[in-house]
N, C-alpha and C positions, 0 to 999 in steps of 0.2 A: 239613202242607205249608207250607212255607215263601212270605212273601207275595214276592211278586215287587217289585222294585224301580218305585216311579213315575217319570218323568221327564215334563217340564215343555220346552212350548216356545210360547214367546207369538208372537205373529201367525203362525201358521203358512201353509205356501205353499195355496193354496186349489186342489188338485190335484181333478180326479177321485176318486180314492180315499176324500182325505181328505171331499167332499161326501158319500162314499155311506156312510163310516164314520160322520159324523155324523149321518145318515139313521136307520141304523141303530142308533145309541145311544138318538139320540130316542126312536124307535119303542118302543125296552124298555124305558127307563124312563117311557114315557110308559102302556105296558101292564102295568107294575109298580104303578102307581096312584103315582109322582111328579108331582109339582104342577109341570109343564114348559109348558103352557100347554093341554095335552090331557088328559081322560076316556078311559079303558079302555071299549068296546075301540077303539082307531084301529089306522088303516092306515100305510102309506109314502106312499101316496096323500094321503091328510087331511093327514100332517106336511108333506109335500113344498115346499107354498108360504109355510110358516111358516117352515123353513128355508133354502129361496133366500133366502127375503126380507131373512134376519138378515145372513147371509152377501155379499149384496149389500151391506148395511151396513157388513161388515167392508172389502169390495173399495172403496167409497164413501170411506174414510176416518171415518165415523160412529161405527165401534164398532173396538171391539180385541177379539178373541179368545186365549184361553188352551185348550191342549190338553193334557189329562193322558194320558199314554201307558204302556202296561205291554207288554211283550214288540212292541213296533213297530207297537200298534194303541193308537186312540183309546179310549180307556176310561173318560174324565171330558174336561169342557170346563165356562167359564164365559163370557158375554162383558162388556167392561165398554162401556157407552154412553157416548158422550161426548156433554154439554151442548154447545151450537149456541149458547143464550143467554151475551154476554157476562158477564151478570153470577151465571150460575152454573158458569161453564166450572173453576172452582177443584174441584168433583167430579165424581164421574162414578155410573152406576149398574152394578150386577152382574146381568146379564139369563143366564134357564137354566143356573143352577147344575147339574149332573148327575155322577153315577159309576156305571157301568153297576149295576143292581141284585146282578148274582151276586160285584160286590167290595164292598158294602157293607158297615158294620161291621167295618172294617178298620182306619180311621183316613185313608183315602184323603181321602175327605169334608173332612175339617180340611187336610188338606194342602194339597188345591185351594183349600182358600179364605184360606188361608198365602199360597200363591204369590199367589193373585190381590190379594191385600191388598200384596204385596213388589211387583206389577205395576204398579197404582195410584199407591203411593208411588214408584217410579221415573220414572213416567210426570207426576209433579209436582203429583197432586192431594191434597186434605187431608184430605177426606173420602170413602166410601163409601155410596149408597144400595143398597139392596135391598128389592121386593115380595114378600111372603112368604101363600101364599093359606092362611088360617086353617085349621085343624080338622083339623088335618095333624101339629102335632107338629111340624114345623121351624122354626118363629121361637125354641124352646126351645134346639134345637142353636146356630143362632145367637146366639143370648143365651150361649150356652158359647164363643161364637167371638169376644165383645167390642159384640155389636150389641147397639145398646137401643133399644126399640118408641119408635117417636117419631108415631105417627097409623094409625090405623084406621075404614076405612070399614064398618061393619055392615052384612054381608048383601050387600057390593062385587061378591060375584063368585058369577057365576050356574055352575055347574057341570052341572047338571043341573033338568029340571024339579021342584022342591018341594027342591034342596038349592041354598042357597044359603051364601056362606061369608066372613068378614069379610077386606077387601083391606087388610092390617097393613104399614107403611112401617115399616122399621128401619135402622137410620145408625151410620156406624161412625167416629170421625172420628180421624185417619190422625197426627195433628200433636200 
């Protein structure tokens, strides 16, 4: 089967749909065991107020969101955070990278993080942050993507009772 075409649309309009499409992306890759900010198993319930929340952010002017789209549905998104402090407003950070688990390994994954890197630099910043929560196997892809580990907290991030897992900062710089 032939992969379907991605297309890319930065600040998307924050419709109905598009909340409950994000909803529902979360939900899967967050029940696919991606490191989105939830443990398997979660609800739409549990995501719900993590996602208003982001999404306020975006309505807020705080963050920009990027949406990876395949046949007129949400399929990948990332958002990028914008610093408040003046004297780090020159970057920004990449919060919930995702692509629906059943397109993974496709190459989708680097694309969104193409565009979001082409969003960044249009948007006038120089560098890229991103939190990457350890034992996962993704600061690896990243490192394929240009990022280099620049700080790690040991054992940062509680996922469960008796697993805990290192909170790894990785920078990408744009210039």
């Amino acid at each position: 089967m032939a992969a379907m075409t991605l297309t890319f649309v930065r600040d998307p309009e924050l419709t109905p749909v598009l909340r409950a499409e994000l909803l529902d992306l979360w939900v899967d890759v967050s029940q696919a065991g991606g490191a989105v900010g939830f443990v398997p198993p979660v609800t739409a319930d549990e995501v719900r107020p993590m996602a208003d929340a982001q999404l306020a952010r975006v309505a807020g002017g705080r963050m920009r969101m990027l949406g990876a789209y395949e046949e007129g549905r949400l399929v990948g998104t990332t958002f990028l955070g914008l610093n408040e402090h003046h004297l780090m407003a020159h970057w920004c950070t990449l919060f919930t990278v995702m692509i629906h688990p059943s397109l993974q390994g496709g190459g989708r994954g680097r694309r969104l993080l193409g565009e979001a890197v082409g969003m960044a630099r249009d948007l006038g910043f120089d560098a890229l942050r991103l939190g990457v929560r350890g034992g996962m196997g993704t600061e690896d892809f990243y490192a394929s993507c240009g990022f280099k580990e620049v700080g790690r907290v040991p054992r940062g991030i509680r996922v469960g009772p008796g697993d805990e897992r290192d909170d790894i900062t990785m920078w990408l710089p744009l210039n």
